[in-house]
C-alpha positions in Angstrom: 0.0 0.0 0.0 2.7 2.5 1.0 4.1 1.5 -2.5 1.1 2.6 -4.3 1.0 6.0 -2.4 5.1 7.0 -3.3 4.0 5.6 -6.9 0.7 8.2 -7.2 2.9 11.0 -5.4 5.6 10.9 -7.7 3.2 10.4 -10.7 1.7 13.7 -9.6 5.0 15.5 -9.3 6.2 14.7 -13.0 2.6 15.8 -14.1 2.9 19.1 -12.5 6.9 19.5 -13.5 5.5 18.7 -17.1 2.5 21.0 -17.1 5.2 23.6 -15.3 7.5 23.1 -18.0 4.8 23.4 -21.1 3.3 27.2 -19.6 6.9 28.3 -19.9 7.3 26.8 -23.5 4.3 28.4 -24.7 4.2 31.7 -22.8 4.5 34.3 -25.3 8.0 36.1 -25.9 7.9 39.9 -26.8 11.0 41.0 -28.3 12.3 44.4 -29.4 11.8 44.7 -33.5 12.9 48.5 -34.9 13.0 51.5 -33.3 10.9 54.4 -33.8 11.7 57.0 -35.8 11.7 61.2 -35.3 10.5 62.4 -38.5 9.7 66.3 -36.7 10.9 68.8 -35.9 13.9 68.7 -38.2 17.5 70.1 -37.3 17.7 73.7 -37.8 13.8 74.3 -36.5 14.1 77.2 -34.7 11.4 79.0 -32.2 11.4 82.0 -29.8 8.9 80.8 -27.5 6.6 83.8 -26.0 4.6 84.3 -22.7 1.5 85.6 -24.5 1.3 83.0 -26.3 1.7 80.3 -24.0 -1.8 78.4 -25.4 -0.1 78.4 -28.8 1.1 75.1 -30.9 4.7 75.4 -30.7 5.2 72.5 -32.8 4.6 69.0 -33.4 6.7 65.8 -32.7 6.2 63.3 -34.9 8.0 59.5 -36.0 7.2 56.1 -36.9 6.3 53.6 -34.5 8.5 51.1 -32.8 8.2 47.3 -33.2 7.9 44.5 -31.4 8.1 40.4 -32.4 6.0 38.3 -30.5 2.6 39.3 -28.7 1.1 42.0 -29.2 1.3 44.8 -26.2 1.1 48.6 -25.6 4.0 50.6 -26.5 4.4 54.0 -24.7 6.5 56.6 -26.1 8.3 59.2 -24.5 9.5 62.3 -25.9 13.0 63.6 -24.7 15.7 66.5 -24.7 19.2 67.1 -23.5 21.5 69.8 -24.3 23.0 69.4 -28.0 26.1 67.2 -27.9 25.5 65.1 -24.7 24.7 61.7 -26.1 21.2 62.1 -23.6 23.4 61.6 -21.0 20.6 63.3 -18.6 17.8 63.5 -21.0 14.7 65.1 -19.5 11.2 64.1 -20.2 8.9 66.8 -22.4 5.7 64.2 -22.7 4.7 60.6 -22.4 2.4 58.9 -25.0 1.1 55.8 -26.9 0.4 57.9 -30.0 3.2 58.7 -32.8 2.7 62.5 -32.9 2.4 65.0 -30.1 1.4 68.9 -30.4 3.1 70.9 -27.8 1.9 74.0 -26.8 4.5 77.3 -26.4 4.0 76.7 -22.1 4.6 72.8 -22.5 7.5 73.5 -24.8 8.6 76.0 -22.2 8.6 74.5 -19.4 10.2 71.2 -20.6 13.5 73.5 -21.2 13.6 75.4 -18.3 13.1 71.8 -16.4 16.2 70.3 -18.2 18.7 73.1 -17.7 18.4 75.3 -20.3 19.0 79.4 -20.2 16.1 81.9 -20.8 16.6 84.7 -22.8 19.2 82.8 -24.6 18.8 80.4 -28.2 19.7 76.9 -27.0 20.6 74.0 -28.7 18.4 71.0 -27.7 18.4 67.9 -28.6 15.4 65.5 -29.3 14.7 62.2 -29.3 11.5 59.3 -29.0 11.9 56.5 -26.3 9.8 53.5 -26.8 8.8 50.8 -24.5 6.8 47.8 -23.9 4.6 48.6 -20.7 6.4 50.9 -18.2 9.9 49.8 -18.6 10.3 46.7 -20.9 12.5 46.6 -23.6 13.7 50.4 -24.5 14.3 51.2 -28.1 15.5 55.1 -29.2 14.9 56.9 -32.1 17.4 59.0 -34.4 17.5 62.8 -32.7 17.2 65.9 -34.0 18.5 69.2 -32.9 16.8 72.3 -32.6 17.6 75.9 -31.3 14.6 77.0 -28.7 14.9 80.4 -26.8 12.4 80.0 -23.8 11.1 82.9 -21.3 11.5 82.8 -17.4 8.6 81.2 -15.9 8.8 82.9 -12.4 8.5 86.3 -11.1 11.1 88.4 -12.3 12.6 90.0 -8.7 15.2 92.4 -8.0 17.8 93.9 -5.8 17.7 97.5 -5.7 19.4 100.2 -3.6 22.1 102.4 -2.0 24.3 99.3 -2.0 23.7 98.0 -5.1 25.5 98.5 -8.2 23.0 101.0 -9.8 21.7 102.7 -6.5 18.0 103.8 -6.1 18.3 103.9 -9.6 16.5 102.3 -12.6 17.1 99.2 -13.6 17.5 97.2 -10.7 20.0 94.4 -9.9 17.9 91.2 -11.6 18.1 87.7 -9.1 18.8 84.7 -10.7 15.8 82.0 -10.0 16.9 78.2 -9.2 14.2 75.9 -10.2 15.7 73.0 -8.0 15.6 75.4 -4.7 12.6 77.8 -6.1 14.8 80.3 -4.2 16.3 83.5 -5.9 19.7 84.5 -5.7 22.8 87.7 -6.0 26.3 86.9 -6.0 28.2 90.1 -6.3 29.5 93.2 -4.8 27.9 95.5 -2.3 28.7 99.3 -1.0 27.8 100.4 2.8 24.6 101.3 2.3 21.2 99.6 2.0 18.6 96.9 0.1 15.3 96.4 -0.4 13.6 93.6 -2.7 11.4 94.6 -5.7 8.5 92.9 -8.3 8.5 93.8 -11.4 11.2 96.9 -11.8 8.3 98.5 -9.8 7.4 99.5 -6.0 3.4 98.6 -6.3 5.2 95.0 -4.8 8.1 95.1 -2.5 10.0 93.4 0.9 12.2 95.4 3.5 12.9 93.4 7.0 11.1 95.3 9.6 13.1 93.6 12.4 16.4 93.3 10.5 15.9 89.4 11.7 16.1 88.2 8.1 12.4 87.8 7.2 10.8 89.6 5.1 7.9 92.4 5.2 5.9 93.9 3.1 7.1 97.2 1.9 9.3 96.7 4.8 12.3 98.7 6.3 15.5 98.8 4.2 18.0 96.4 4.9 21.1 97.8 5.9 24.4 96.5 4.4 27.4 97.6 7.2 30.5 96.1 4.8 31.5 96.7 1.6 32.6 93.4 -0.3 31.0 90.4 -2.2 28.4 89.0 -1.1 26.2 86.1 -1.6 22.5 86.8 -1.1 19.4 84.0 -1.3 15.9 84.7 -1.0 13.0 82.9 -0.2 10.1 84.8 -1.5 7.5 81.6 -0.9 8.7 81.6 2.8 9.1 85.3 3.0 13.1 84.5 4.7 16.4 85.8 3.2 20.3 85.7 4.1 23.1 87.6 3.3 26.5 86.3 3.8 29.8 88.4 3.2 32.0 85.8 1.0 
């Protein structure tokens, strides 16, 4: 009796080793074919993207799908851009789709730069490129890349240093602060006279910040700040958590 049972358990075992074995053999295999291709915008597009018309088409990416052997799955795209000549060695993301053409607006456009490192005001030479992939992360392919030259606007308040101490006085225009995106804080590295400060909107007064207490926060249309030393000086403002600091380098 004990025979029949080690007999019927190892029956069972090859059986479910063999069923085990045939899932695998005929589970479906997905494997990369071609990559896609960018077909637009072509090198030497060039755009001088605009505030006032942030709603505006700016232009539209378009390629030729990727392929995959095997069963077929959902390939999402992803449009991306690094700074001309670095291989995509930190590309950034500008849009995620499972189309093969995107239309991106003058603010989308924008604001994909300005995330990936590139200087306002200033014509920049970005690269472009199509990522394709089989659900979230399975099997990458790239596409060929283009490069374009896009000159995007600041998208943040535009504040400034203005004063006795500053380089221009009490006098139109004021000393512009540069804006990090990674901190959202606003910065001046530069010299300063004995004198004082205040922080302006705009190249206007109607919005301003002084420092009542002279206790490095800030207040509305608050006293000047005094500067006591002449020398460079490294100054970073919070404007979101109404703090500043100013440190003598």
């Amino acid at each position: 009796m004990k025979n029949s049972y080690k007999i019927l358990i190892a029956f069972i075992g090859v059986l479910l080793v063999s069923c085990n074995a045939d899932d695998v053999e005929n589970r479906p295999v997905v494997d990369a074919g071609t990559a896609p291709v960018l077909l637009t915008p072509l090198t030497g597009f060039s755009i001088v993207l605009s505030k006032e018309t942030g709603k505006d088409i700016a232009t539209t990416v378009t390629w030729n799908k990727a392929t995959y052997t095997g069963q077929q799955t959902v390939v999402n795209y992803t449009i991306q851009i690094a700074k001309a000549g670095t291989n995509f060695a930190s590309p950034s993301t500008v849009s995620n789709t499972t189309a093969n053409s995107k239309e991106l607006t003058v603010e989308e456009l924008n604001s994909a730069v300005l995330n990936g490192g590139f200087t306002p005001y200033q014509s920049n030479d970005v690269d472009v490129r199509i990522k394709s992939v089989v659900g979230a992360t399975g099997l990458p392919q790239y596409s060929n890349a283009f490069t374009i030259k896009v000159t995007p606007y600041a998208a943040w308040a535009n504040w400034g240093l203005i004063g006795s101490a500053t380089p221009n006085g009490w006098n139109d225009p004021d000393t512009d602060l540069n804006y990090d995106l990674a901190t959202k804080k606003y910065s001046y590295v530069g010299p300063l006279i004995v004198g004082e400060i205040k922080f302006r909107l705009d190249d206007g007064w109607a919005v301003n910040y002084g420092d009542d207490g002279n206790d490095k926060k800030l207040d509305a249309g608050g006293a000047n700040i005094p500067i006591t030393s002449a020398g460079n000086y490294t100054v970073i403002v919070d404007i979101a958590n109404k703090e500043y600091t100013i440190q003598k380098n």
